[in-house]
N, C-alpha and C positions, 0 to 999 in steps of 0.2 A: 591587695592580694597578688601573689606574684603567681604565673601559670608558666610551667616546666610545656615545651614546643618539642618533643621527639622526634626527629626527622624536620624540623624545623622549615630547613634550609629546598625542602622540594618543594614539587607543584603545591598540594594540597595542605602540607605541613605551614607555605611561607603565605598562604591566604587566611590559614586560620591564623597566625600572628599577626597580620593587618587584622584582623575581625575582633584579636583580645584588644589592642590599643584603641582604637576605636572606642570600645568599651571601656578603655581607663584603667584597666590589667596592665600590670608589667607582666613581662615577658621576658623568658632564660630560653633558649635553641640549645639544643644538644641534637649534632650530627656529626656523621663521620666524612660527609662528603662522597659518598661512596657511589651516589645518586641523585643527588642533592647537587646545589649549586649558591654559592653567595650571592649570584648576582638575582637571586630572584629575593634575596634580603635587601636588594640596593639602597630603595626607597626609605626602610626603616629601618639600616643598619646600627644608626646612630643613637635608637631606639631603645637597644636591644641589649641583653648581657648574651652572647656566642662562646659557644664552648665544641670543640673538636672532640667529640670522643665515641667511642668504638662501646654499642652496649652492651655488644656480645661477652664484653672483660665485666666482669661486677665490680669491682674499684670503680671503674671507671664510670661507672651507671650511679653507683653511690656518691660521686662527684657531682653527676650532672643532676642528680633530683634533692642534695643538698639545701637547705634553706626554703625551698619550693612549699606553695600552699593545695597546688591542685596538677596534675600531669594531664596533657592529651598526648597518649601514643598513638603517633603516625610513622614512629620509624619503622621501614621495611624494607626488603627488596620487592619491589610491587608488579612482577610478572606472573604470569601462567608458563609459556613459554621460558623464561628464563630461568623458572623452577624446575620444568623439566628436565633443561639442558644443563643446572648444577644443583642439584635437590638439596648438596650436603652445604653450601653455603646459604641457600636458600632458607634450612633449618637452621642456622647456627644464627643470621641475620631476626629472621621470624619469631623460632621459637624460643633461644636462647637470650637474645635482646629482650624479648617483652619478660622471659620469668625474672632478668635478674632487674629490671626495670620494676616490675610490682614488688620484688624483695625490698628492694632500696627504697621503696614508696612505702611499703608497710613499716621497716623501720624508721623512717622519719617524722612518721605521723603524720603522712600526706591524708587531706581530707575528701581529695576526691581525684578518680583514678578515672578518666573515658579513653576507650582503646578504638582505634581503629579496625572494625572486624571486615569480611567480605561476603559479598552473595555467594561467592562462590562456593561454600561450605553448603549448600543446598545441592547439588551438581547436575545432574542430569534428569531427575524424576521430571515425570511429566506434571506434576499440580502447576496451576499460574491462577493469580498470582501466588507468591512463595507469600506463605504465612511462617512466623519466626516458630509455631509448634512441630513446623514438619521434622521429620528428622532427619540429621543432615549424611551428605552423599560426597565428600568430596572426593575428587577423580583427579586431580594434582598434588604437588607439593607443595605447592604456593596454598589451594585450600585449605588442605592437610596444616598448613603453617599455621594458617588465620582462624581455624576452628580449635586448635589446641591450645592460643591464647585467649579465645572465648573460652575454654574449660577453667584455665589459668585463673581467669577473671572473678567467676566465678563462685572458685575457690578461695580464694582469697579473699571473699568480700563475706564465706559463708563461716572459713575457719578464721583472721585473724579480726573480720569487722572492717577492712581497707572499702570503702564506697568505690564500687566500680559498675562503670555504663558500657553497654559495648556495641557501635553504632555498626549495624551492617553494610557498606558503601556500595551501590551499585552506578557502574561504571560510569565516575565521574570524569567529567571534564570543562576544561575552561583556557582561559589565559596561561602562557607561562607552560603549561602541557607539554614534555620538550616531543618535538617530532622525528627526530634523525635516529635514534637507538634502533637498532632492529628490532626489539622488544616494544618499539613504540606502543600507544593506546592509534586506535583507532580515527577517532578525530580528530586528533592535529595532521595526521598522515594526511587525511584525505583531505585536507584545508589545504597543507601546504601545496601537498603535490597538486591539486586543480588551481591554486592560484598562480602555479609556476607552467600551466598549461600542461599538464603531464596527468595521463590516467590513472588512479587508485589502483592498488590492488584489494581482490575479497575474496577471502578464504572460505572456501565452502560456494552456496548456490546465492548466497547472500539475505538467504529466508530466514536465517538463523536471527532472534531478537533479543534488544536490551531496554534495561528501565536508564536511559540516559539521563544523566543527573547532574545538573550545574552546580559547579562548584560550591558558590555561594549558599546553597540549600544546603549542606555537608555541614558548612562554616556557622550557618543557624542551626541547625541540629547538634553541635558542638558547644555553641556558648549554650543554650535550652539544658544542655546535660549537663554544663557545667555549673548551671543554676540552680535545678531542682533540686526539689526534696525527695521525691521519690523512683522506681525503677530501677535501684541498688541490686547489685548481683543478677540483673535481666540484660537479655541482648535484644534489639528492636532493628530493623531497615529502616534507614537511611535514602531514602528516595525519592520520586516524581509519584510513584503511583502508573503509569503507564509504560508502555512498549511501543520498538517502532524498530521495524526490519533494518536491518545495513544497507538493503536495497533503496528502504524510504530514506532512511540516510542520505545515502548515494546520490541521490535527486531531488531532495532538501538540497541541500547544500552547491548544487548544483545552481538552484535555484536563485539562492543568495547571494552565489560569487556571480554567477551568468555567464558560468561553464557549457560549453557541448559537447559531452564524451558519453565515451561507454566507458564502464571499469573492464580492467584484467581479472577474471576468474583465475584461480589457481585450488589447488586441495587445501581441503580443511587440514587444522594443527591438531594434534593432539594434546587433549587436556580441556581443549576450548571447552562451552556450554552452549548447547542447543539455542535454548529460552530462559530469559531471565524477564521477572516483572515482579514488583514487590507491593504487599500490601504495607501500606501506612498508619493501621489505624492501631496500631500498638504504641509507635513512637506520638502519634497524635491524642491518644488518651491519657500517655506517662508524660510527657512533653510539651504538649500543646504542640507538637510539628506540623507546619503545612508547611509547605514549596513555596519559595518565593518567587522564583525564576521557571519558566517555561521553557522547555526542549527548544524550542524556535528560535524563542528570545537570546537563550543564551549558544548557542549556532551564531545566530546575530552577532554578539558579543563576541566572541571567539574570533569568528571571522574576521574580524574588527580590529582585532588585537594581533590577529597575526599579518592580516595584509599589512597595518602599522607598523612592524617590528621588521618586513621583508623590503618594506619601502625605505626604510630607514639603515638598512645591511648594504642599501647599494651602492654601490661609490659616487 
């Protein structure tokens, strides 16, 4: 069975292609590089069939899901913040990539379609945890982007019959996470900057919380969907099940590296989300998902991976 990688070549796209081989899945990467990186394909380049292309073009999407038996789309532009500060490539990246990406899956006779959705499509209501019934609130364009390919999804699975899963991702991370973008995530920032002796910054009071979620968990909720039988035209979170402030963050991690700072406060961004905490027990009934990796454990791991990578940058 060959499995089509969208977005292949980033953080979470080049974890699920280690996770198909493993599993004895070939593997096809379609990315534009635009985000992406080869060298986080390094290990299994040799692996792999790589293909350059832009989804936004439908040719070009029609190329890369060609011959393919099942698609996980992860390609995106995956900011809040860089959604707000270019909404119209942010849409063209988002929404325009994933419809002509299910077009070219539905004509192929792809048998099975898992998109990468976001919590963020829930936005600011106060329920916690976010149940996949509530109704969703998104307050960016990056949400806005990831809730209109959950419609997409959807559709497509209710008018042409295309099997599509749509896993809601709540703010993962791990290895490979790049930290330098402005638009960084969270956790590589505060990893690298405290192992370089240097204060985080945190936006807002730092009260603000997330369902932090190791990579690895995403990557088994991924192959799980990409096995079953059932949960076709349903969307489910993707998560730990839990919450834990920036603040506890902040001194986690503090902990692990044996840091002694304070962070930098600064104002909150626009677009951000108060609270995020996901319930599981949709994707645990449809899926059988549980968490493999623990918020700690995989801190642990991370840290692990980037002290490694900073030790090894130095001359």
């Amino acid at each position: 069975m060959r499995v089509l990688v969208t977005g292949g070549a980033g953080f979470i796209g080049s974890h699920l292609v280690e996770g198909l081989l493993r599993k004895g899945y070939e593997v096809t990467v379609a990315d534009d590089l635009s985000t992406g990186n080869l060298s986080n394909l390094e290990a299994v380049r040799d692996q792999i069939e790589f293909l350059q292309v832009d989804l936004a073009d439908l040719e070009q999407a029609r190329v890369a899901v060609r011959g393919v038996d099942a698609v996980l789309h992860e390609a995106a532009i995956p900011s809040v913040p860089r959604s707000v500060a270019d909404p119209i490539g942010s849409n063209r990246a988002n929404i325009d990539g994933t419809l002509n990406t299910l077009v070219a899956a539905r004509d192929e006779g792809v048998k099975r379609f898992v998109y990468a959705a976001s919590s963020s499509a829930y936005g600011q209501g106060p329920e916690l945890p976010k149940v996949e019934s509530l109704p969703p609130d998104p307050i960016s364009p990056y949400a806005i982007g990831k809730l209109t390919g959950e419609f997409y999804c959807q559709a497509f699975y209710r008018l042409y019959g295309l099997p599509t899963i749509c896993l809601r991702y709540f703010n993962v991370f791990g290895p490979r996470q790049d930290p330098n973008s402005e638009y960084a995530a969270v956790i590589p920032k505060f990893i690298t900057r405290l192992l370089k002796g240097e204060r985080p910054v945190i936006y807002g009071d730092g009260e603000q919380s997330r369902d932090f979620t190791y990579v690895d968990n995403v990557v088994h909720a991924n192959l799980l969907a990409l096995e079953t039988g059932r949960g076709f035209g349903e969307m489910m979170n993707a998560a730990c099940g839990e919450r834990f402030t920036l603040n506890e963050l902040f001194r986690k991690l503090c902990e692990i590296i044996g840091a002694d700072c304070e962070p930098v406060y600064e104002d909150e961004r626009p677009g951000d989300v108060k609270h995020s905490h996901a319930d599981i027990s949709k994707a645990r009934s449809l899926l059988g998902y549980e968490p493999l990796v623990s918020f700690e454990e995989g801190l642990r791991r991370t840290v692990a991976y980037f002290r490694s990578a900073m030790e090894a940058a130095r001359p």
